[in-house]
N, C-alpha and C positions, 0 to 999 in steps of 0.2 A: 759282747766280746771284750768292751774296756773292762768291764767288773770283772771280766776271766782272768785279766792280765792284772790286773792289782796283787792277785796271790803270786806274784813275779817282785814285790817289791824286796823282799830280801834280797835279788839278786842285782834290782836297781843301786840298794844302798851298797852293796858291794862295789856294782860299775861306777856311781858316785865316785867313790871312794877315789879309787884308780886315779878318775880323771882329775880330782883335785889333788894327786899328789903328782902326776903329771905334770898339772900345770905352777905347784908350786915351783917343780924341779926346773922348768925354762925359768919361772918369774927368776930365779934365786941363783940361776947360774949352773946347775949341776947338769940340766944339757943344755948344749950352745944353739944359740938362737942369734942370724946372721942378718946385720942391715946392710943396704944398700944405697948407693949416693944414688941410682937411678929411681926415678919415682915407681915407686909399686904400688896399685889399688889391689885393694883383697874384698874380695867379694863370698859372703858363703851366711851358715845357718847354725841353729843348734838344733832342729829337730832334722830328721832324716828325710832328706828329698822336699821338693815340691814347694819350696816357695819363690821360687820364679827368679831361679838365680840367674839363668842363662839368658831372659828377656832383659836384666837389668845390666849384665854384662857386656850386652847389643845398645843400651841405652847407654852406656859409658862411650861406647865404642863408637855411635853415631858421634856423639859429644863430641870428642877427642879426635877425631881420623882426620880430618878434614886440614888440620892444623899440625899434627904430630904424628910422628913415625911410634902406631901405636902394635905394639905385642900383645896375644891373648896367651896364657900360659896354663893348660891344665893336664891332670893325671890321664885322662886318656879312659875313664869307666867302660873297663868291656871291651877293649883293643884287644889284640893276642900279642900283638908287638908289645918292646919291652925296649927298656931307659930311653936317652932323649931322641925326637924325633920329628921334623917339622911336615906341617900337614897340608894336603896339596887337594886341589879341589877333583882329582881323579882318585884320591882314598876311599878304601872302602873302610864301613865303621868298625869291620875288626881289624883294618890297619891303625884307625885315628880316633874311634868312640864315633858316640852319636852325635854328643853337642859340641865337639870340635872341629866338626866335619861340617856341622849347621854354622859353625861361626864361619867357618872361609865360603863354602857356598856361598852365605850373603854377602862379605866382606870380601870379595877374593884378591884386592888390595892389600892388606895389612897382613903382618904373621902371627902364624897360628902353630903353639908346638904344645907337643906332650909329654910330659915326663915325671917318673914318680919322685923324682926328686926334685923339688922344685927349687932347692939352691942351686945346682948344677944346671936346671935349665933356664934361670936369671943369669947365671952367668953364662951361657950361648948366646943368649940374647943381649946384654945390656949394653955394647958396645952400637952395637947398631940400631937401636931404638928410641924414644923418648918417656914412655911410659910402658911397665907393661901390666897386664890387669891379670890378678890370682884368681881362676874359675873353683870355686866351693874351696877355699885355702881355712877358713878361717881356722881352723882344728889342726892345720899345717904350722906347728910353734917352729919349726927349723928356720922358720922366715917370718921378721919384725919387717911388718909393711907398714909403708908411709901414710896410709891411709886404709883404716879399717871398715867395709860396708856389713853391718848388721842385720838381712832380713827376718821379716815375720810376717808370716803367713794371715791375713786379715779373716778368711774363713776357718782358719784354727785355732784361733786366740781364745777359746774356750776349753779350751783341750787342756790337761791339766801338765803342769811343767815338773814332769816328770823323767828320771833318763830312764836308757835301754834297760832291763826288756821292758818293762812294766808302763814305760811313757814313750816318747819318739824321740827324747831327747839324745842328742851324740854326747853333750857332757851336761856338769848342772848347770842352771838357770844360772849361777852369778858368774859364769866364765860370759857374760853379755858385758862387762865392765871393760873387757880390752877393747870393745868397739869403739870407733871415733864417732860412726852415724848409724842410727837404727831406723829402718827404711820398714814401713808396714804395705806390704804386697797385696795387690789384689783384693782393693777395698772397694767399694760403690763407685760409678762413677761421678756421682752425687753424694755426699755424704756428710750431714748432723754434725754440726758442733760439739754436741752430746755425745754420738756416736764417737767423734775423733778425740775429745777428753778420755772417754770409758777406753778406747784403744791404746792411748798414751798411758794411762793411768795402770791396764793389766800388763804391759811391758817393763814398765818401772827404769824409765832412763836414769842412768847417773849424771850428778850435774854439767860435765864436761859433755854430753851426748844431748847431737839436735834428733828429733823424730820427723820423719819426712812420710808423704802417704803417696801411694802408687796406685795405679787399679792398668788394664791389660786392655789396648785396643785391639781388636780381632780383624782380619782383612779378609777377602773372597775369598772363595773356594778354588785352589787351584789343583788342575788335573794331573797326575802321576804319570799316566802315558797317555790314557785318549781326552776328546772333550777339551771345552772352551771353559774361560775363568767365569764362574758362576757368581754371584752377588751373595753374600752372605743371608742377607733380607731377602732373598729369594724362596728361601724354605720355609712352608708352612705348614699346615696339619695337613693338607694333602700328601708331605712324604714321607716316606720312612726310610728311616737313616739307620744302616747300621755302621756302628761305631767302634772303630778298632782304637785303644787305648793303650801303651804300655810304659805309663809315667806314673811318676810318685802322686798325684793329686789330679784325679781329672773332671772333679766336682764343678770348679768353672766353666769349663766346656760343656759340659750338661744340664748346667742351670743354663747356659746359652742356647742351645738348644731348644731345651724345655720350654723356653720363653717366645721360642718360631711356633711353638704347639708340634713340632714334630712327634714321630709315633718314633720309638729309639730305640732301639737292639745292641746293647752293651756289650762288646765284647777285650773282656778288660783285663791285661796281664800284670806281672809287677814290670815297675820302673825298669828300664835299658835290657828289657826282654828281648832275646832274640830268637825272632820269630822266622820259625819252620814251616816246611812246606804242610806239614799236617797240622796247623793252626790255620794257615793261609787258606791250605784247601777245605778246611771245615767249613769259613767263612765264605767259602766262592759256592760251596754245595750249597749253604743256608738261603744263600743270595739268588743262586739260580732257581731255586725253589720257590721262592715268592712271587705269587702273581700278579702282584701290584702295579702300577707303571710308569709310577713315579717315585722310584729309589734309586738311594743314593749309598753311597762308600765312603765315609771322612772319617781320616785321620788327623795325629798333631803332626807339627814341622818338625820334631822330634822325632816322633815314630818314623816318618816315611825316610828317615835315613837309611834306618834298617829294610825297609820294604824295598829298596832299592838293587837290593841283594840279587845278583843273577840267576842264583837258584831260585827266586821266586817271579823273577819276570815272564816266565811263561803263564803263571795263574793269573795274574794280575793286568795284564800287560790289555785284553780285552774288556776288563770291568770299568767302570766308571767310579776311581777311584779317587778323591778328593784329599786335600790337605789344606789346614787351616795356619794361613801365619799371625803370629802373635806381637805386639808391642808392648813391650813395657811404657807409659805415661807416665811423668809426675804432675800431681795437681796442681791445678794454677796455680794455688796460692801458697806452691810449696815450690816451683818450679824454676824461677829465677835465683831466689837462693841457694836452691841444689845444687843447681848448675856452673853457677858463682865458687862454692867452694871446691866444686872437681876441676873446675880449670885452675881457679888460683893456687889450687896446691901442686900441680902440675907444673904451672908457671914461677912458682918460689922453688922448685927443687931441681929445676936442672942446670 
């Protein structure tokens, strides 16, 4: 399928194109591009989905909450609602999205808004907060944030740095130069000095950019309506899991699995799918079918936003339905520094 999409590069060079004259037109003034005295973190990607922007955005968020009146600020992917909107833990994800809805669920402290316009909903919020963090901003040039987060996907970094269609990329490879830090996502939890040279090395920071490395701590199995919190380490090759998916990348969840010896029944949508009752009930028919007597049902903390949907409470509401929560980590020996300059800059700008 990659070599299919290569015959798409004409249309790459063309999207190229766009996006470097785009970004010439903010660098250069001809459209306005707005700072702010309130500190802003921007969190986002160049290639489409899936590099674990929202684990890291809960990584800032633990960081910062404690200490500061922190704001989370995103577009809202998949709402029906429309301009700015602040999010409340009785939203449903097509009032507030999937991953807006996951930030106050866990955060139900701090505020959480959505709006497509993200200068307009900096200025609802800036009066009343101390920082607030741009969920997938970086492609958002209307707003010059105080601090740029760069990820990259550590099981992708072989993938050729390509834009749309022909590659994953949203622009070209050298719009990575406005970032402050490039953060490489979901790397080993152990990992070579070799291996972390060869990753620094295919990202190509500029010299003003530190590279920091991440990898994803995973927690129990928790139940959607029935059933007690399960052990993650609990699943072995005695079960089989069927797996509902509907995110940009769900290859680390599967090599986790893979690694319990679980037997695993993929059932896999695109990214902020929203999932109907005739997806749901295929998966409840597949599931009553099996004879087995020890399966299981997981999903991500992402998905079960949407699974939460009342129209599908009836199917679900009997199954033994699991969801897996995720953390973002930064590596020891990356960890105190990180954390060092997200507060510091936090703390010189207000």
């Amino acid at each position: 399928m990659q070599y299919l999409r290569l015959l798409l590069l004409p249309f790459s060079c063309l999207y190229g194109l766009i996006g470097i004259i785009r970004n010439f037109a903010y660098q250069n003034g001809v459209f306005a591009s707005r700072r702010f005295d309130v500190p802003v973190i921007s969190i986002g990607n160049l290639a489409i989905g899936g590099a674990g922007k929202s684990p890291m955005a809960e990584y800032i968020i633990r960081l910062l909450s404690k200490e500061y009146r922190v704001a989370v600020l995103s577009r809202g992917y998949g709402r029906t609602t429309k301009g700015y909107r602040l999010v409340s833990t009785d939203d449903s994800t097509l009032q507030a999205g999937d991953e807006p809805l996951q930030f106050k669920k866990k955060f139900p402290e701090i505020t959480v808004a959505v709006c497509e316009k993200r200068v307009y909903g900096i200025e609802q919020l800036q009066d009343n907060h101390d920082v607030i963090i741009l969920d997938d901003a970086f492609q958002h040039r209307a707003v010059v944030p105080g601090l740029s987060l760069l990820l990259f996907d550590y099981t992708s970094l072989d993938n050729p740095f390509i834009v749309l269609p022909a590659g994953d990329l949203r622009e070209p490879f050298m719009g990575r130069e406005r970032a402050d830090i490039l953060v490489i996502t979901k790397s080993p939890l152990t990992i070579s000095d070799e291996d972390r040279k060869r990753a620094i090395k295919r990202v190509k920071p500029f010299s003003h950019q530190q590279v920091f490395f991440s990898y994803l701590k995973y927690g129990d199995c928790l139940p959607l309506y029935q059933g007690n919190k399960m052990a993650l380490a609990s699943l072995d090759h005695s079960y089989t899991v069927y797996l509902l998916t509907g995110i940009a990348n769900p290859k680390p969840l599967l090599d986790k699995l893979a690694i319990a010896g679980c037997e695993i029944r993929h059932y896999d949508y695109p990214d902020h799918h929203p999932f109907c009752r005739k997806n749901i009930s295929k998966l409840a028919v597949d599931f009553s079918m099996d004879a087995g007597l020890r399966k299981i049902i997981i999903t991500t903390e992402k998905d079960v936003q949407r699974l939460r949907s009342v129209s599908l409470h009836g199917i679900l509401e009997e199954l033994p339905v699991f969801y897996i929560p995720i953390q973002a980590e930064i590596h020891p020996f990356d960890n105190e520094c990180f954390n060092s300059i997200i507060s510091k800059y936090v703390k010189q700008h207000l």
